[in-house]
ZADO-1210 file (C-alpha; in nm, 4 decimals, padded with zeros to 6 digits):
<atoms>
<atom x="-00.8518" y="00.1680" z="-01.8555" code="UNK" pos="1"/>
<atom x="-00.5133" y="00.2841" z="-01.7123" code="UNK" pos="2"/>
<atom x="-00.4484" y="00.3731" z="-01.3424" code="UNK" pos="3"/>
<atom x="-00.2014" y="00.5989" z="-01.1845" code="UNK" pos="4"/>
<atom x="-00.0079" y="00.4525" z="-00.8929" code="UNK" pos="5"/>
<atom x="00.1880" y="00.7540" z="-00.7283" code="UNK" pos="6"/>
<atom x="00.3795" y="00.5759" z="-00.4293" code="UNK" pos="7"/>
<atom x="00.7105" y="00.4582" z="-00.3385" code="UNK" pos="8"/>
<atom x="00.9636" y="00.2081" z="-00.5177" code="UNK" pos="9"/>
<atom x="01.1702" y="00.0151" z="-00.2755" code="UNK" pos="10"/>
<atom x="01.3944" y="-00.2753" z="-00.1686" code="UNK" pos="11"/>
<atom x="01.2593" y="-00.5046" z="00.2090" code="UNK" pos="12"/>
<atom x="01.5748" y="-00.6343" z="00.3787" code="UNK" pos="13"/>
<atom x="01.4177" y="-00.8922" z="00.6170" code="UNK" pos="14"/>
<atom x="01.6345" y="-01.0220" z="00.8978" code="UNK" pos="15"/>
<atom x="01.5300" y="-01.2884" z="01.1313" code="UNK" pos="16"/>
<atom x="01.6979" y="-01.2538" z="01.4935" code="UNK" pos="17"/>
<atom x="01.6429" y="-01.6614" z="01.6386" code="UNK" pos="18"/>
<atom x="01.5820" y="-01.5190" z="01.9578" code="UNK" pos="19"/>
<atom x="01.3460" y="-01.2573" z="02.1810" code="UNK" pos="20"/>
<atom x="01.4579" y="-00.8672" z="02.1541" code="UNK" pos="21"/>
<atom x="01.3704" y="-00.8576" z="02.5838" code="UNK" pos="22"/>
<atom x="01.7031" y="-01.0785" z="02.6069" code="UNK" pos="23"/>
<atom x="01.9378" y="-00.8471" z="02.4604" code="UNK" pos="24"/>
<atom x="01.7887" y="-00.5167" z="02.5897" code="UNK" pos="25"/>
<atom x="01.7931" y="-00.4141" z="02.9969" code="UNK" pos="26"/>
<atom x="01.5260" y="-00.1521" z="03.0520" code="UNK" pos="27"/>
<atom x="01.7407" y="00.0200" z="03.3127" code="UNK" pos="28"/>
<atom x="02.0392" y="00.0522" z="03.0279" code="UNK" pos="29"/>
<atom x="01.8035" y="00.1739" z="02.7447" code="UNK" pos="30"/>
<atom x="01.9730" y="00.5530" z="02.7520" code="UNK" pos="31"/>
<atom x="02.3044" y="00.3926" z="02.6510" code="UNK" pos="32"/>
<atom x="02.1500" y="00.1102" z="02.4186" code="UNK" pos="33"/>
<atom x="02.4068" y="-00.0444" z="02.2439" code="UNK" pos="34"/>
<atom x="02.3292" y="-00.3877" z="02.1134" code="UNK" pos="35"/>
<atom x="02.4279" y="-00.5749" z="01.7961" code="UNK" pos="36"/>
<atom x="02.1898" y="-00.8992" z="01.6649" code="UNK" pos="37"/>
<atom x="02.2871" y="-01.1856" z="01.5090" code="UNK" pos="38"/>
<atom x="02.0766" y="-01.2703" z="01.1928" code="UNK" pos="39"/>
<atom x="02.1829" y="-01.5664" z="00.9953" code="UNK" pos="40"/>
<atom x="01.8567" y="-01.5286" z="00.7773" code="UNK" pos="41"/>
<atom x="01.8492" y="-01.2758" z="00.5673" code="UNK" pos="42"/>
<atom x="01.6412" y="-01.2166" z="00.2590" code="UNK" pos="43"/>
<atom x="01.6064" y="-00.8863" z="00.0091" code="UNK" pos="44"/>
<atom x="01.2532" y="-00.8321" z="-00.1657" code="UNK" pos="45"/>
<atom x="01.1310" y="-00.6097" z="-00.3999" code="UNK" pos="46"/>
<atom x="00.8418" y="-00.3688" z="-00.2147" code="UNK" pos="47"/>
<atom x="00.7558" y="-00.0010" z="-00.2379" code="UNK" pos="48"/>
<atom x="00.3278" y="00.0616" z="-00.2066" code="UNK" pos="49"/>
<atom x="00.3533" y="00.1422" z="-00.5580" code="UNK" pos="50"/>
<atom x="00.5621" y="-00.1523" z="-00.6750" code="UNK" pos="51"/>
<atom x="00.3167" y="-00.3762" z="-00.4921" code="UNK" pos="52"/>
<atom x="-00.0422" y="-00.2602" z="-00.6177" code="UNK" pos="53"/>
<atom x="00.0710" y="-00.2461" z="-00.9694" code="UNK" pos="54"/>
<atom x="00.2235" y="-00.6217" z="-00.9458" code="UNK" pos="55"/>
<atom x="-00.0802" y="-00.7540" z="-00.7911" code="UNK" pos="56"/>
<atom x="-00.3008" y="-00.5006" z="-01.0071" code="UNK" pos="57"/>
<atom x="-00.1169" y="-00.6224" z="-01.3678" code="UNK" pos="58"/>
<atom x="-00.1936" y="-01.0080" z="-01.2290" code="UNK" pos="59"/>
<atom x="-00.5485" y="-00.9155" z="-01.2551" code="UNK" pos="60"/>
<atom x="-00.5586" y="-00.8014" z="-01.6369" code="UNK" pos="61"/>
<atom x="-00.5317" y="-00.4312" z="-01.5106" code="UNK" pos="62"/>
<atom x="-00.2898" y="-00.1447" z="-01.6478" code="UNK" pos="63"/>
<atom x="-00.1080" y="00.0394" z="-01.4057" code="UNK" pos="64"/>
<atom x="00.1606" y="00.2644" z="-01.4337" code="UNK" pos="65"/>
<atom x="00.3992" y="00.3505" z="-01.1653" code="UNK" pos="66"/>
<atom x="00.4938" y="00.7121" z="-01.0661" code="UNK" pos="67"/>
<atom x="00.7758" y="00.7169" z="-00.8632" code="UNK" pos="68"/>
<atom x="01.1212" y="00.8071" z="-00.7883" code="UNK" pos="69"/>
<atom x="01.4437" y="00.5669" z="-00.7668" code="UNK" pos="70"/>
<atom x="01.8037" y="00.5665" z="-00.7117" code="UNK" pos="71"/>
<atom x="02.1500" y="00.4318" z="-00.8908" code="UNK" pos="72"/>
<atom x="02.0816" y="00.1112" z="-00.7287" code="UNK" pos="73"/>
<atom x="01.7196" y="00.0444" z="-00.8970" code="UNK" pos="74"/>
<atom x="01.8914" y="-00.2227" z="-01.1708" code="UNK" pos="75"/>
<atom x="01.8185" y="-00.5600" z="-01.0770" code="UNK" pos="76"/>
<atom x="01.4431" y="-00.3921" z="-00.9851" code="UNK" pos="77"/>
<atom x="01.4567" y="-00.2647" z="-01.3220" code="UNK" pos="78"/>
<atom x="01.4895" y="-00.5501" z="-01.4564" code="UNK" pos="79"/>
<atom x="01.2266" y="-00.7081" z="-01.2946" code="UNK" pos="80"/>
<atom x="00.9793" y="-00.4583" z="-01.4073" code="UNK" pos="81"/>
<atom x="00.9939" y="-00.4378" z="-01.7546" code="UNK" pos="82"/>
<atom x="00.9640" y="-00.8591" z="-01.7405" code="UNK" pos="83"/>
<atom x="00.6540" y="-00.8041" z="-01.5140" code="UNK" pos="84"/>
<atom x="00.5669" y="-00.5650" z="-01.8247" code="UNK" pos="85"/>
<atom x="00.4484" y="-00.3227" z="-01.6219" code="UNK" pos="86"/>
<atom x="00.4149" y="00.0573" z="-01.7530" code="UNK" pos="87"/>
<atom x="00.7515" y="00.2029" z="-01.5762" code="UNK" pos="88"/>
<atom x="00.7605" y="00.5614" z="-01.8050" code="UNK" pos="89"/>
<atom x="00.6338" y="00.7720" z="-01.5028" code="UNK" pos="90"/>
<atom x="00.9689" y="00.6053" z="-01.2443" code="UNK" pos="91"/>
<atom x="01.2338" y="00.8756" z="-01.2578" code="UNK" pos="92"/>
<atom x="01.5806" y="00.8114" z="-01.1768" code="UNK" pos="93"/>
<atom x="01.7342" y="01.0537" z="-00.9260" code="UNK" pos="94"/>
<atom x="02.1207" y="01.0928" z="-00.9787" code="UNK" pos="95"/>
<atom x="02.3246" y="00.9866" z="-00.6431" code="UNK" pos="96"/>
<atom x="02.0493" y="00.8670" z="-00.4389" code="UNK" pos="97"/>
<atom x="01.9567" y="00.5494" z="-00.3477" code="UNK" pos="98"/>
<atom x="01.6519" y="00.3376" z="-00.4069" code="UNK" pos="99"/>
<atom x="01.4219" y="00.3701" z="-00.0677" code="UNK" pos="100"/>
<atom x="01.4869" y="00.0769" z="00.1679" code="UNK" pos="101"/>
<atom x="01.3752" y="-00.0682" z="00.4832" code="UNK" pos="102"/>
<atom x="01.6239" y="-00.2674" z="00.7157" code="UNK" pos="103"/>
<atom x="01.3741" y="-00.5135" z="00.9129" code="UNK" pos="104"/>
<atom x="01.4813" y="-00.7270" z="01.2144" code="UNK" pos="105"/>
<atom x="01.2551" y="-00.9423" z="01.3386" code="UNK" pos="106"/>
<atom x="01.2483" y="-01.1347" z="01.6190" code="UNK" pos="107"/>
<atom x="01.0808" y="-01.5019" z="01.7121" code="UNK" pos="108"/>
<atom x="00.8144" y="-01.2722" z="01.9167" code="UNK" pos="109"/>
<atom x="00.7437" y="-01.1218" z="01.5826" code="UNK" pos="110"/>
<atom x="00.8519" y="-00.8333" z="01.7412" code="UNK" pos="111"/>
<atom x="01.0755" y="-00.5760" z="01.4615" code="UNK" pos="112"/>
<atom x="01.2967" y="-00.3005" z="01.4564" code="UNK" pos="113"/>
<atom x="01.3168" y="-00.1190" z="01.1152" code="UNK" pos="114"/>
<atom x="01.5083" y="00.2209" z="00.9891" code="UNK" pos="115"/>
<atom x="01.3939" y="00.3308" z="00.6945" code="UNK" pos="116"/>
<atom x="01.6219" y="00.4902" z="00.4256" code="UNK" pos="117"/>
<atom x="01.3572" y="00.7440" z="00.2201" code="UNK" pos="118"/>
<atom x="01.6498" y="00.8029" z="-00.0340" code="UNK" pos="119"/>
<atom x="01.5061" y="00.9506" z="-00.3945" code="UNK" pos="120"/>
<atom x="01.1496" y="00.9251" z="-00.2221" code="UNK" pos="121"/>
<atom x="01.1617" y="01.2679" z="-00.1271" code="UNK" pos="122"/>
<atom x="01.1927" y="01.3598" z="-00.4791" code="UNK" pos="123"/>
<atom x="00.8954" y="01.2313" z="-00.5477" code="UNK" pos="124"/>
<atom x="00.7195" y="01.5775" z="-00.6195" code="UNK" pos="125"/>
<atom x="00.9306" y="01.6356" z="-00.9162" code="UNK" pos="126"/>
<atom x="00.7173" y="01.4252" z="-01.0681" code="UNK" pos="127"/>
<atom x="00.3754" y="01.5715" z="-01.1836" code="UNK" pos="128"/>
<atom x="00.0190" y="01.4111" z="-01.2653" code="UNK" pos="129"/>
<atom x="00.0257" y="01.5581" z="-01.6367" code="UNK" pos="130"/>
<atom x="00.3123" y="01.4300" z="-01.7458" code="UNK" pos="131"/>
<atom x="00.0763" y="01.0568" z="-01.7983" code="UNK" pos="132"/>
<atom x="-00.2117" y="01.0675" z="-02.0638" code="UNK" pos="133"/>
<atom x="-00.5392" y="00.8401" z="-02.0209" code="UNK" pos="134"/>
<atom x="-00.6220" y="00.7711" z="-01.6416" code="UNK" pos="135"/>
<atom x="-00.9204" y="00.6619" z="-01.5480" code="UNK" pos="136"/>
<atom x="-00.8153" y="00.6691" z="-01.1916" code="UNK" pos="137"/>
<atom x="-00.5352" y="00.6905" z="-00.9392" code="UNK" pos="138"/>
<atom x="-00.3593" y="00.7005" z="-00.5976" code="UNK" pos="139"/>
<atom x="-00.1862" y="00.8721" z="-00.3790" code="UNK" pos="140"/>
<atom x="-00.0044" y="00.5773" z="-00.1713" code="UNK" pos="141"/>
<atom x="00.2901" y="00.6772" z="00.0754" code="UNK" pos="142"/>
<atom x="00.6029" y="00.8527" z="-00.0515" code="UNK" pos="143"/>
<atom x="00.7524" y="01.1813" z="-00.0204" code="UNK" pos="144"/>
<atom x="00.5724" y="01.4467" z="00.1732" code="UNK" pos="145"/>
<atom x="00.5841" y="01.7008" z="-00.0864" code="UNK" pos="146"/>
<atom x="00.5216" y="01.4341" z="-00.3371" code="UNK" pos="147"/>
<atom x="00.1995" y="01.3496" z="-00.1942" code="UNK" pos="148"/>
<atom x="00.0844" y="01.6652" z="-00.1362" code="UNK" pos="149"/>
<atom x="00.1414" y="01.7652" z="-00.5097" code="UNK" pos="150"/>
<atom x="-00.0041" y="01.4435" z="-00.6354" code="UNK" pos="151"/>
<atom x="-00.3086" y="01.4975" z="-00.4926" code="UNK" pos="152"/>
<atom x="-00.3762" y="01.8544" z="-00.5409" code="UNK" pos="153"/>
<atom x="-00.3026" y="01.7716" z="-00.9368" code="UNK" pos="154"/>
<atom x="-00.5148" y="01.4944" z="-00.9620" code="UNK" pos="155"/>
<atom x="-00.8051" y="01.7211" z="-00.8251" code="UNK" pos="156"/>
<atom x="-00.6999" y="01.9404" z="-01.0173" code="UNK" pos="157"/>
<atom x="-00.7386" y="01.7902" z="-01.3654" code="UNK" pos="158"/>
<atom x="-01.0457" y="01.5711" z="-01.2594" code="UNK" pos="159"/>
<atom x="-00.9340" y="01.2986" z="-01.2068" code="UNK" pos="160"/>
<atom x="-01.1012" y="01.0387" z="-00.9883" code="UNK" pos="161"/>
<atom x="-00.8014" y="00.9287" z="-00.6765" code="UNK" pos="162"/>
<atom x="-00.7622" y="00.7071" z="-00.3542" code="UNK" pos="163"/>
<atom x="-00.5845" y="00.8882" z="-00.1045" code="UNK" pos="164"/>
<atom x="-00.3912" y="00.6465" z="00.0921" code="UNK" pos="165"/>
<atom x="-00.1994" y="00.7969" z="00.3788" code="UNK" pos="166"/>
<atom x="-00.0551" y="00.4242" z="00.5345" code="UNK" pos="167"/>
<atom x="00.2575" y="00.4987" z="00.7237" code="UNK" pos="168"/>
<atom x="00.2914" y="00.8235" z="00.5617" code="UNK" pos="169"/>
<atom x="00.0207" y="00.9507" z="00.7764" code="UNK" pos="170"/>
<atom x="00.2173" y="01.0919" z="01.0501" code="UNK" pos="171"/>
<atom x="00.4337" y="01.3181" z="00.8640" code="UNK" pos="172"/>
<atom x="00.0906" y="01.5265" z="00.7923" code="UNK" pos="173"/>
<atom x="-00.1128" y="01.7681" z="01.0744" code="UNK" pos="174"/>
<atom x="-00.5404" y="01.7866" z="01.0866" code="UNK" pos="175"/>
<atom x="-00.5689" y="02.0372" z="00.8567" code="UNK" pos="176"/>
<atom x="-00.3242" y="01.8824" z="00.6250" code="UNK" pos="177"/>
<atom x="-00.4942" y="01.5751" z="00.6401" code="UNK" pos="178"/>
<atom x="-00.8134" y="01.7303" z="00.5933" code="UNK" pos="179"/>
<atom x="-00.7299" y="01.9398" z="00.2690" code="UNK" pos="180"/>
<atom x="-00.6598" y="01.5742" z="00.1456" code="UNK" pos="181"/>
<atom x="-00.9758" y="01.4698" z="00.2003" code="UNK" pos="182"/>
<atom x="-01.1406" y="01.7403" z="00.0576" code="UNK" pos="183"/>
<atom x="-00.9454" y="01.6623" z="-00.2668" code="UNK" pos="184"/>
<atom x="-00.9694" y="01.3040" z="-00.3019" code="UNK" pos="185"/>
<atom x="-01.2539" y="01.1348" z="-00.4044" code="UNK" pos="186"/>
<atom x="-01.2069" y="00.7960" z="-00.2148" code="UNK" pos="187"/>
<atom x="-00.9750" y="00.7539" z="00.1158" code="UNK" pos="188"/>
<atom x="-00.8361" y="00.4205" z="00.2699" code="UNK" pos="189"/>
<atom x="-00.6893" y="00.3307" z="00.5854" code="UNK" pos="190"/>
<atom x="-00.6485" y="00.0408" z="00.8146" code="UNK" pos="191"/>
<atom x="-00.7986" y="00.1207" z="01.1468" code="UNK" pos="192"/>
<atom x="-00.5096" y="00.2290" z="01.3570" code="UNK" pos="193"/>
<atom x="-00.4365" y="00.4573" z="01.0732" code="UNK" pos="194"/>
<atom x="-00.8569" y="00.5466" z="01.1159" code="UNK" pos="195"/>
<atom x="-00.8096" y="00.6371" z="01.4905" code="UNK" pos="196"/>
<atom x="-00.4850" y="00.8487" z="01.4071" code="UNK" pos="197"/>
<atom x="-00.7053" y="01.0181" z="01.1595" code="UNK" pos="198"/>
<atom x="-00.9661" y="01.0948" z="01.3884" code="UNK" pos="199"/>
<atom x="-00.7217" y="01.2423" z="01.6152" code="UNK" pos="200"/>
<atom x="-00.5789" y="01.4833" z="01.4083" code="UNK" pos="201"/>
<atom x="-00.8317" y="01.5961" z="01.2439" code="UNK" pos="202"/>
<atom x="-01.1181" y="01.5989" z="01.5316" code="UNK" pos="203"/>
<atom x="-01.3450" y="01.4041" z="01.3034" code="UNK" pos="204"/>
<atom x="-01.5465" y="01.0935" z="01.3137" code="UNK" pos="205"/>
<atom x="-01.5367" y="00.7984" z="01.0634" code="UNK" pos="206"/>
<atom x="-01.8938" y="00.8845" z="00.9730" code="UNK" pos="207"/>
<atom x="-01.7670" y="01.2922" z="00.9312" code="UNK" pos="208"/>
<atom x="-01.4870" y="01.1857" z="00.7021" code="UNK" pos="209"/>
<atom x="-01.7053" y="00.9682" z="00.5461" code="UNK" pos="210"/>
<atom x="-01.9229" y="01.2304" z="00.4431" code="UNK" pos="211"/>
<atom x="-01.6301" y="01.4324" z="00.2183" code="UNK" pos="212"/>
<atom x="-01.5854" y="01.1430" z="-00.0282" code="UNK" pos="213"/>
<atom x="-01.7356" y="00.8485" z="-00.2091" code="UNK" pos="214"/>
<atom x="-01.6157" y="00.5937" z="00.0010" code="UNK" pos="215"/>
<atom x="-01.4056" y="00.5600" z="00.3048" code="UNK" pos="216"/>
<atom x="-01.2432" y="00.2003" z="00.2881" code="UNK" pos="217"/>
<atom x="-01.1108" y="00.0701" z="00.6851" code="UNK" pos="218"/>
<atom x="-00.9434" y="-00.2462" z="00.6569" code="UNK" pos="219"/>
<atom x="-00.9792" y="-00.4700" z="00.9778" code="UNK" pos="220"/>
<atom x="-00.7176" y="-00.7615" z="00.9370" code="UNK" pos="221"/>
<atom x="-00.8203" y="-01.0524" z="00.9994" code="UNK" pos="222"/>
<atom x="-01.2064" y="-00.9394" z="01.0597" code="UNK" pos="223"/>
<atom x="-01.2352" y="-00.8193" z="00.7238" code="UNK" pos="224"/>
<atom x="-01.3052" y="-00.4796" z="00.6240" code="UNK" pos="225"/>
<atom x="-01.5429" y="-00.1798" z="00.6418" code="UNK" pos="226"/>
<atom x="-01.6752" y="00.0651" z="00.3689" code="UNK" pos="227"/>
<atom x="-01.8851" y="00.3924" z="00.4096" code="UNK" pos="228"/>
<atom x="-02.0803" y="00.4957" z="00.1193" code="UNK" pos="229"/>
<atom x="-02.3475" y="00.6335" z="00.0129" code="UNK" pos="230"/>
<atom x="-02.4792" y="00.7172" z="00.3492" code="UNK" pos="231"/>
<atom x="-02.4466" y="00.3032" z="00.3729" code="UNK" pos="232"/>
<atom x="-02.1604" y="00.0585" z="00.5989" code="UNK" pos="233"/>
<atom x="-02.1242" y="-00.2428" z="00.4231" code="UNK" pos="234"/>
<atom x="-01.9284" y="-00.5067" z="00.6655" code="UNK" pos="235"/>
<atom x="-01.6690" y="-00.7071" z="00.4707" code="UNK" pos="236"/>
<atom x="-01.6098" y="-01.0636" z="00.5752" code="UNK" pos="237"/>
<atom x="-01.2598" y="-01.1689" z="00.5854" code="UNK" pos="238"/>
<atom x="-01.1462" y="-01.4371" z="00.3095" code="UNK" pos="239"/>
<atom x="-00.9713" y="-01.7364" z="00.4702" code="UNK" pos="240"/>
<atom x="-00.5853" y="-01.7718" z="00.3266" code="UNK" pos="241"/>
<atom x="-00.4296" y="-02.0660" z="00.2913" code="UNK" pos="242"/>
<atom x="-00.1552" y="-01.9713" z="00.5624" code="UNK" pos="243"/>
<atom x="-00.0532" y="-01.7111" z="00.7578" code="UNK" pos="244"/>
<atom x="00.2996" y="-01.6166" z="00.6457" code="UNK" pos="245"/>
<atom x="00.4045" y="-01.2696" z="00.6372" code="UNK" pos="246"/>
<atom x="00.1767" y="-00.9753" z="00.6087" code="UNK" pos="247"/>
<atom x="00.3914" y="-00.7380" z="00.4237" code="UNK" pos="248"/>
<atom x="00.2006" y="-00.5974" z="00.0881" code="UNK" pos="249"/>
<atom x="-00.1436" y="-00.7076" z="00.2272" code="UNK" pos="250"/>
<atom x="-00.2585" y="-00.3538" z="00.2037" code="UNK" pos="251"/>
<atom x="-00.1549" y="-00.3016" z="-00.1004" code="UNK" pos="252"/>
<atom x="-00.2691" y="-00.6209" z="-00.2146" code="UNK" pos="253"/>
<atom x="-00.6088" y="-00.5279" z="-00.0295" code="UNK" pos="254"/>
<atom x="-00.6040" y="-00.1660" z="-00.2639" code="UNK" pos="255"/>
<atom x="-00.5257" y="-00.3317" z="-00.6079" code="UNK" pos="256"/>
<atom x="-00.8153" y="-00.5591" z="-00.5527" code="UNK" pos="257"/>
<atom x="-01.0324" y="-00.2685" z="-00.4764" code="UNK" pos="258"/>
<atom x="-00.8834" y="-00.0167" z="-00.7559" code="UNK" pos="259"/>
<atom x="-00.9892" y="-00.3430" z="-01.0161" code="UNK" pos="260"/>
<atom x="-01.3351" y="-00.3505" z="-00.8920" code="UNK" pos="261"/>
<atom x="-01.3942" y="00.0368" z="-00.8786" code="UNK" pos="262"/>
<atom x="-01.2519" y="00.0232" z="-01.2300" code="UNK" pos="263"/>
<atom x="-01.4711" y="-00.2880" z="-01.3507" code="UNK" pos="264"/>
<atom x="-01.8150" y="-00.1257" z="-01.1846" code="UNK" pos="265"/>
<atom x="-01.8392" y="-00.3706" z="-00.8934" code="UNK" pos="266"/>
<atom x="-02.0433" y="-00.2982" z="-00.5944" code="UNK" pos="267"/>
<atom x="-01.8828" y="-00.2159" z="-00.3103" code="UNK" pos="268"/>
<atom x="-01.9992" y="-00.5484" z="-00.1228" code="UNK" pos="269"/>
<atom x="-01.7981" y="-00.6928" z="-00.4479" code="UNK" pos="270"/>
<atom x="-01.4930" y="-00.4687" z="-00.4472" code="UNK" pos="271"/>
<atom x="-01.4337" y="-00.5042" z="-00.0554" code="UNK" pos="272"/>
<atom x="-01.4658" y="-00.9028" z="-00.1212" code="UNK" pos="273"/>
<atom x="-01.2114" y="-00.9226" z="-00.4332" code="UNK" pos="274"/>
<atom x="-00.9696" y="-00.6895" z="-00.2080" code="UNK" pos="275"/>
<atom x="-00.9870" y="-00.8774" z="00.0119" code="UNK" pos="276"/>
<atom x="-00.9452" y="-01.2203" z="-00.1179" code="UNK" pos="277"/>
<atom x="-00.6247" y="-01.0579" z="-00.2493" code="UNK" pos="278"/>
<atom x="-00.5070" y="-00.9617" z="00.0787" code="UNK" pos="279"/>
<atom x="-00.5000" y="-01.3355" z="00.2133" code="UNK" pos="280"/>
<atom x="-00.3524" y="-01.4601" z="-00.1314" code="UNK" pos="281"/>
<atom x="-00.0510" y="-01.2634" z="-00.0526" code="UNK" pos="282"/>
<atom x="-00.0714" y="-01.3448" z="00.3423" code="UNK" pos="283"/>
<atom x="00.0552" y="-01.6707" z="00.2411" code="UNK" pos="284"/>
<atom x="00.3135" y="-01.6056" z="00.0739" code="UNK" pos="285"/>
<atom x="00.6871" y="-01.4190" z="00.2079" code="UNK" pos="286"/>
<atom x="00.7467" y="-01.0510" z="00.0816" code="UNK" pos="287"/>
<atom x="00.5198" y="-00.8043" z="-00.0950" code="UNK" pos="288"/>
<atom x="00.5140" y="-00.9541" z="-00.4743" code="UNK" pos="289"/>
<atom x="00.5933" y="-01.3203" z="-00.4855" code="UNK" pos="290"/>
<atom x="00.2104" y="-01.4426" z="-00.4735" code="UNK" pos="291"/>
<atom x="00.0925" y="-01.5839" z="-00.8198" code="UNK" pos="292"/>
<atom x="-00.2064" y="-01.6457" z="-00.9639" code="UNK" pos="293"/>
<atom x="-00.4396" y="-01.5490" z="-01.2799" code="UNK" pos="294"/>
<atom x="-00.7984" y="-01.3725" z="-01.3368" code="UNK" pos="295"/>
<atom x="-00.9935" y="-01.7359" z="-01.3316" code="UNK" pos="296"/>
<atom x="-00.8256" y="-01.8326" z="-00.9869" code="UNK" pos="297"/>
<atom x="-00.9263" y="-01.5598" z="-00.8679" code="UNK" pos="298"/>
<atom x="-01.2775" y="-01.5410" z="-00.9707" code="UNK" pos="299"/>
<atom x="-01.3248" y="-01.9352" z="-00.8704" code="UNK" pos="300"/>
<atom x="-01.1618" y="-01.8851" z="-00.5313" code="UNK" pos="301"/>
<atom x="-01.4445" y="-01.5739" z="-00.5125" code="UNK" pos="302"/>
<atom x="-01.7384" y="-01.7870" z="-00.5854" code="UNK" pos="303"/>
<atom x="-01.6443" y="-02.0808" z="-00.3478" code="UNK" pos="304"/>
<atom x="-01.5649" y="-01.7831" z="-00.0655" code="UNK" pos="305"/>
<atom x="-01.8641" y="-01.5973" z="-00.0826" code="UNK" pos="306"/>
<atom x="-02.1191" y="-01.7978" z="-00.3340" code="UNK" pos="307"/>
<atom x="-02.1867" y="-01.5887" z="-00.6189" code="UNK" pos="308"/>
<atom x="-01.9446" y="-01.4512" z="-00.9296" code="UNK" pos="309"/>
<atom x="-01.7876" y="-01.1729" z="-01.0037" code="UNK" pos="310"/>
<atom x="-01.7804" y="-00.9993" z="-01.3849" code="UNK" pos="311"/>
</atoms>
């Protein structure tokens, strides 16, 4: 069964800054900030929402294909995909952009600036749902605003099943934006600042928005997760990772577990438990797609976590 992953493609430059961001910067100067920050460490990953649910998806024995949009610089990521073997007719190349990137500097407080380069993101919307043949389901992960928009009124349109997953994308839309999404999805996941900001906007409660779809999904961190369904919560416990390295890609780690279960016929005790148990997998490991593993570590990791198996 194939799934549609309609997000963004991009390249993580991680910088490390070996000292504490309230050194460098005086309050009482912050309307002429002008500060430069040495970073010795420096590291480039492969990321993008859609990049990372279909690697971690595509670990699992799933088949997703990317919809996105990329720039003259997407080679070496190229590359990468088509060893990964995953389905890559849906990424469009956009002539003179560049790939979507995020410039991170962190410091040792964990503290980060970023600035974000959308690039051939904001194409994203000349891409269109019918253009791929056989899904069984999709999402609508962050990319271009138009994109998104379009993604999700052609999925509803043809029928087919969809997450909408507004993650840092969330902002760029008003209440009743947000709410004709929610009318046309079918499932809807957020973590839960993301679930407050919702709320906000849209004057709703969890428990209203649950009501609109199948499932709302509100992922906790560290205390697990929460689904609404069926008129039913089902509390999550957290799985316990290894180590606690980077969380970049945990959400999309989190949504890949999830989209496998929904796909297999899991119970949502089940799917919320394999997501995740994905989630810390890739906790302890640096960047969005460099955790490894296959289907049987998986489901042996489940049944010592939570004492039964899964399917």
């Amino acid at each position: 069964m194939r799934t549609l992953i309609c997000g963004s493609m991009a390249y993580d430059t991680i910088m490390v800054f070996n000292d504490r961001f309230k050194h460098h910067i005086l309050p009482e100067k912050i309307h002429i900030l002008n500060v430069a920050f040495l970073v010795p460490d420096m590291r480039r990953e492969y990321g993008g929402c859609a990049g990372n649910i279909a690697y971690t998806m595509k670990q699992l024995g799933a088949e997703p294909m990317i919809m996105a949009t990329v720039g003259d610089d997407f080679g070496p990521y190229a590359e990468r995909i088509q060893k990964l073997g995953l389905d890559h007719r849906h990424i469009r190349h956009v002539e003179g952009t560049y790939t979507a990137q995020a410039f991170i500097t962190t410091d040792l407080d964990d503290n980060q600036i970023t600035a974000f380069h959308p690039g051939a993101m904001n194409h994203a919307h000349e891409n269109a749902i019918g253009e791929a043949d056989g899904i069984s389901l999709g999402i609508v992960a962050p990319d271009g605003r138009q994109g998104m928009i379009e993604h999700a009124r052609q999925f509803h349109e043809a029928g087919i099943p969809f997450i909408f997953d507004p993650g840092q994308g969330l902002p760029m839309f008003d209440g009743q934006e947000l709410m004709r999404f929610v009318e046309q999805a079918d499932y809807l996941t957020v973590n839960d600042y993301e679930a407050q900001m919702l709320q906000e906007r849209t004057g709703r409660t969890l428990e209203g928005l649950a009501r609109q779809v199948k499932a709302l999904i509100v992922t906790l961190g560290a205390e697990g997760s929460r689904i609404y369904a069926g008129g039913t919560v089902h509390d999550i416990p957290p799985a316990r990772p290894a180590g606690v390295l980077d969380p970049t890609g945990c959400g999309d780690a989190y949504r890949a577990g999830l989209m496998y279960g929904m796909l297999k016929g899991y119970d949502w005790p089940s799917c919320g438990r394999l997501a995740g148990l994905l989630g810390a997998l890739k906790i302890a490991s640096r960047g969005g797609q460099n955790h490894g593993f296959t289907y049987d570590e998986i489901s042996d990791r489940f049944r010592a976590e939570y004492g039964y198996s899964i399917a």
